[in-house]
C-alpha positions in Angstrom: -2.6 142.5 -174.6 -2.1 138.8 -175.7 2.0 139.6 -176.5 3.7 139.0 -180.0 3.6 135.9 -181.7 6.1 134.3 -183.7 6.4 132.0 -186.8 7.6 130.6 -190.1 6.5 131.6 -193.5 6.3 128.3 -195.0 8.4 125.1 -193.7 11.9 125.1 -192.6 14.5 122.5 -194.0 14.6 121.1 -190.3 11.0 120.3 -190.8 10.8 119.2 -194.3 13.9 116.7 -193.7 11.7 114.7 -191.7 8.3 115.6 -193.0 6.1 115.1 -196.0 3.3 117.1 -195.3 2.6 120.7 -193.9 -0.3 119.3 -191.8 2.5 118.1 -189.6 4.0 121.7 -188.7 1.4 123.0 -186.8 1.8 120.4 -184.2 5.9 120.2 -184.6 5.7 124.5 -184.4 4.1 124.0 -181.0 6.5 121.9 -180.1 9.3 124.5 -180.7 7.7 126.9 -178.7 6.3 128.8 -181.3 2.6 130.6 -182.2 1.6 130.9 -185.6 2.4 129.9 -189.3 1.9 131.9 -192.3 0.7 129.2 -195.3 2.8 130.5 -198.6 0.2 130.7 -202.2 2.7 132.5 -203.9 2.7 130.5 -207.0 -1.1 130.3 -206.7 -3.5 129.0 -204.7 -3.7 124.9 -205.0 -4.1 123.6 -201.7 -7.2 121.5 -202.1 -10.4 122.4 -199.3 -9.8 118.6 -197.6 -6.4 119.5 -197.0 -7.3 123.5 -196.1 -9.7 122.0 -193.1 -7.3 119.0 -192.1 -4.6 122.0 -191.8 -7.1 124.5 -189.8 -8.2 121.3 -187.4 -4.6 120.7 -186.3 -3.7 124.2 -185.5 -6.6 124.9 -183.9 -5.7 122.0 -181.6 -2.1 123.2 -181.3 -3.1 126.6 -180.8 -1.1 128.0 -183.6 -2.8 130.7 -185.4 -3.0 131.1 -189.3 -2.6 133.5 -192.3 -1.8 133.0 -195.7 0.2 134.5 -198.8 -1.7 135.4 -201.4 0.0 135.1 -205.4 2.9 136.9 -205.8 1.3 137.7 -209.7 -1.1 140.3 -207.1 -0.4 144.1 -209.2 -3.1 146.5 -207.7 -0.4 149.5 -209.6 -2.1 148.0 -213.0 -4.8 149.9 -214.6 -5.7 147.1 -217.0 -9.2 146.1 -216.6 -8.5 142.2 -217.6 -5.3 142.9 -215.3 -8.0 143.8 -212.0 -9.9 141.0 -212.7 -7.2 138.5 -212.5 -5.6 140.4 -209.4 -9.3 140.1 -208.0 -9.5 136.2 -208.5 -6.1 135.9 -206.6 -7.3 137.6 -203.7 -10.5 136.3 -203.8 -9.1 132.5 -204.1 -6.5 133.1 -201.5 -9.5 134.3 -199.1 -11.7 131.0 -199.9 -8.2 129.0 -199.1 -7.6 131.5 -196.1 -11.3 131.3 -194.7 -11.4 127.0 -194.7 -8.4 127.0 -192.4 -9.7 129.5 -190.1 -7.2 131.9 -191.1 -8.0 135.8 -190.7 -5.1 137.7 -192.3 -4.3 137.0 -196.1 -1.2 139.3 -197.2 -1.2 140.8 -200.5 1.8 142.0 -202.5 1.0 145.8 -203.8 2.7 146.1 -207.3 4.8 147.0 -209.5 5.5 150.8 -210.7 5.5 150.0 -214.6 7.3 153.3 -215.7 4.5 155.3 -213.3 5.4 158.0 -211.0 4.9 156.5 -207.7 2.0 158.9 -207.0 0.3 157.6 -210.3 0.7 153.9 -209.3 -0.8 153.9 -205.3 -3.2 156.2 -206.9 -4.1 153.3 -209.0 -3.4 150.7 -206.4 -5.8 152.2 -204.1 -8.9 152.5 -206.7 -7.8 148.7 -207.3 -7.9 148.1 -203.4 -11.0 149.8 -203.5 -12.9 147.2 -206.1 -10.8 144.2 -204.5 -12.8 144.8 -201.2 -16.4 145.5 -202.8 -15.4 141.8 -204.4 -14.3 140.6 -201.7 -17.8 141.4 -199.7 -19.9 140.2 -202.4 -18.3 136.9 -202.5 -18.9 136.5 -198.5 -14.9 137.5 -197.6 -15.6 140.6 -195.5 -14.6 139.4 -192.1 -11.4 138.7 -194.1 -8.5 141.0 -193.0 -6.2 142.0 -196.5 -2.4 143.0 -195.2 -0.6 145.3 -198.1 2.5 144.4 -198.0 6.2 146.2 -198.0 8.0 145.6 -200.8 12.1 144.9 -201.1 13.0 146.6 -204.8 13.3 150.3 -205.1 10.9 149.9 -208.6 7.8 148.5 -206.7 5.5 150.0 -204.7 5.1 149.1 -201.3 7.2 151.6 -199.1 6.0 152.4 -195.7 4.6 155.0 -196.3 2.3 153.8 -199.5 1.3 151.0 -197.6 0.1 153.0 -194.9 -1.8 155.4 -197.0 -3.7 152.1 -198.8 -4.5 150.5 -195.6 -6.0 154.2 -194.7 -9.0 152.9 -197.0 -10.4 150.8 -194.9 -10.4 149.4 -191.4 -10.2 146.0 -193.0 -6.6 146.8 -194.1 -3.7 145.7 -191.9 -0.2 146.3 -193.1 2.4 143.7 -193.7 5.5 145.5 -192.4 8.4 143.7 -193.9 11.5 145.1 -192.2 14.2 143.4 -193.9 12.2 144.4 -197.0 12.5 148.4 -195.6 15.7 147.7 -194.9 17.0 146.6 -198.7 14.9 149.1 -200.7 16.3 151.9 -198.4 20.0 150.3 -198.4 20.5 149.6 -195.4 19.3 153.0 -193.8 16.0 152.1 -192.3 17.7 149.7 -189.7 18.2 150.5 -185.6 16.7 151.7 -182.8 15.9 155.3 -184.0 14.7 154.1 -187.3 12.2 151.5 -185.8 11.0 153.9 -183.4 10.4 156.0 -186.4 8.6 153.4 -188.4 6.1 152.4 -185.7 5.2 155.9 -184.8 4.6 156.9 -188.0 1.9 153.5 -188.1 0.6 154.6 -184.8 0.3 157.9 -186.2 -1.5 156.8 -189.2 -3.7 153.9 -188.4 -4.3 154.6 -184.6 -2.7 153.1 -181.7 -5.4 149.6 -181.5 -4.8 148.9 -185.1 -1.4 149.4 -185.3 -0.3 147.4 -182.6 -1.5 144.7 -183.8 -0.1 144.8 -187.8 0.8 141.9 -189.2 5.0 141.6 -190.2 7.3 139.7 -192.1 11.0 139.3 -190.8 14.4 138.2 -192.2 17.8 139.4 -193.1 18.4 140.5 -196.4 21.1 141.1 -199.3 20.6 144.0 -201.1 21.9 146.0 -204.7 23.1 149.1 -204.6 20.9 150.0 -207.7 17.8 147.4 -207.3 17.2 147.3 -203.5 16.2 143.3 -202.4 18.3 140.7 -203.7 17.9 137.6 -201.4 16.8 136.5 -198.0 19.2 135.2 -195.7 19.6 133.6 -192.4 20.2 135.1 -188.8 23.3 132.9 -188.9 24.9 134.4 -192.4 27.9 136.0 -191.6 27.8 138.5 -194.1 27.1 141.9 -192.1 23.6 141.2 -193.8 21.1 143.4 -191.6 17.8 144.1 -189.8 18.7 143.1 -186.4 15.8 142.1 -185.1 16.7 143.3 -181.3 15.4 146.6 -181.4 12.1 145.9 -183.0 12.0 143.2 -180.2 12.6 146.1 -177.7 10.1 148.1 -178.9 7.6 146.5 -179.1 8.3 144.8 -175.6 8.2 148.3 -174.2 5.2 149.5 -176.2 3.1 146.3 -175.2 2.2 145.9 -179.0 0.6 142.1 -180.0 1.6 142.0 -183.9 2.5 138.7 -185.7 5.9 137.9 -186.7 6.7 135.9 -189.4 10.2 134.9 -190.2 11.0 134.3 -193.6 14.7 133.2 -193.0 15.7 131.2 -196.2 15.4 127.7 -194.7 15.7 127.9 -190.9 12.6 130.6 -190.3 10.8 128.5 -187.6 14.3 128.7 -186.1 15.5 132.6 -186.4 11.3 132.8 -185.3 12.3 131.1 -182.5 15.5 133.3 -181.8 13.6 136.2 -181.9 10.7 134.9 -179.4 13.3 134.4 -176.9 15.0 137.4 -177.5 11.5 139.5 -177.4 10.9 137.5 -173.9 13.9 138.5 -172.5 12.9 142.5 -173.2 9.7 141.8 -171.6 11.8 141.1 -168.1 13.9 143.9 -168.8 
């Protein structure tokens, strides 16, 4: 296998400090030692196609590979028809962005509850899924690759589990493990070797050993309520007991020869803690 690779979601306040633009970071991440770079959309999708190439060009020639965040306004758990049809657009928008880059994975927030039992709203968010992907062929997306993603609060969906049973749909469907989210919205319990172990089984289990190894992740420490699950993303360097540590997911996957991609979403130095998890992943590896 090709090994892990490791980046920032979005730009880091080292970069930004001394650049304007985020065509710059595909060359500077290269320069760090570093493999990919996840492009953020959350507020919506507005880069501009010039800029989408320009951004794809560059990485291609620094050999850092690409996905992108799709709108955080995403809520497959809605039943609303007019609510569908703007989650469609999103997607759909964040694939067109996605696609003139070159990028392959687009990861998708799942939703909230919205006073449903949780079995009422992945049943929801999966017929959703379901119509997403049928658009998402017609419009000429289908070599697109959509990665669910797990969410921090205790009131969304998005726990391992309902994750894996969405991407269960179709092949397309890669899951966005967030640990530090898994982490919060379990308070602190889903953290350590024995739970990690756990967690990637289970997506072995689930999704077969070729798809699972390589899933797509998101990784950063987190502060978390007792009652609410996430509250805010942190930095490897806060000394605030604030957990995942990130060495026995390196350790695992080292042993289990897995080639997922690791974004770090550190609040403001994620190509950094990216970096600090590389080498720590390439020491495991000599291990």
């Amino acid at each position: 296998m090709a090994g892990v690779k490791f980046g920032p979601a979005g730009n880091s306040d080292s970069f930004s400090a001394k650049h304007k633009s985020s065509l710059d970071a595909p060359e500077w991440l290269r320069g760090l030692g570093l493999d990919c770079y996840e492009y953020q959309c959350g507020k919506g999708v507005r880069v501009s196609r010039e800029t989408a190439l320009a951004l794809g060009k560059r990485a291609k020639e620094a050999k850092i590979s690409l996905s992108l965040h799709a709108p955080y306004f995403i809520n497959l758990a809605n039943p609303d028809p007019e609510s569908l049809e703007k989650t469609t657009g999103y997607v759909l928008a964040a694939c067109e962005a996605a696609d003139w880059m070159g990028a392959r994975r687009v990861v998708v927030h799942t939703g909230a509850l919205m006073k449903r039992t949780r079995r009422e709203a992945l049943d929801i968010a999966k017929s959703s899924m379901t119509a997403v992907l049928r658009s998402c062929d017609e419009a000429g997306f289908a070599h697109m690759t959509l990665c669910p993603e797990t969410m921090g609060k205790i009131n969304q969906l998005g726990d391992l589990e309902e994750v894996l049973e969405l991407c269960a749909l179709d092949k397309r469907l890669v899951p966005c493990v967030d640990f530090g989210h898994l982490y919060a919205r379990s308070l602190g319990a889903d953290e350590g070797m024995e739970a990690t172990e756990r967690m990637l089984a289970r997506m072995e289990e689930v999704l077969g050993a070729e798809r699972a190894s390589q899933f797509h992740s998101h990784f950063s420490r987190i502060e978390f309520t007792p009652n609410g699950g996430e509250k805010c993303h942190r930095t490897f360097a806060d000394n605030g007991g604030f957990g995942p540590d990130p060495a026995p997911l390196m350790e695992l996957l080292a042993k289990r020869g897995w080639s997922p991609t690791i974004i770090c979403e550190s609040a403001g130095t994620q190509a950094e803690d990216a970096l600090e998890m590389k080498t720590l992943y390439q020491q495991y590896l000599k291990q």
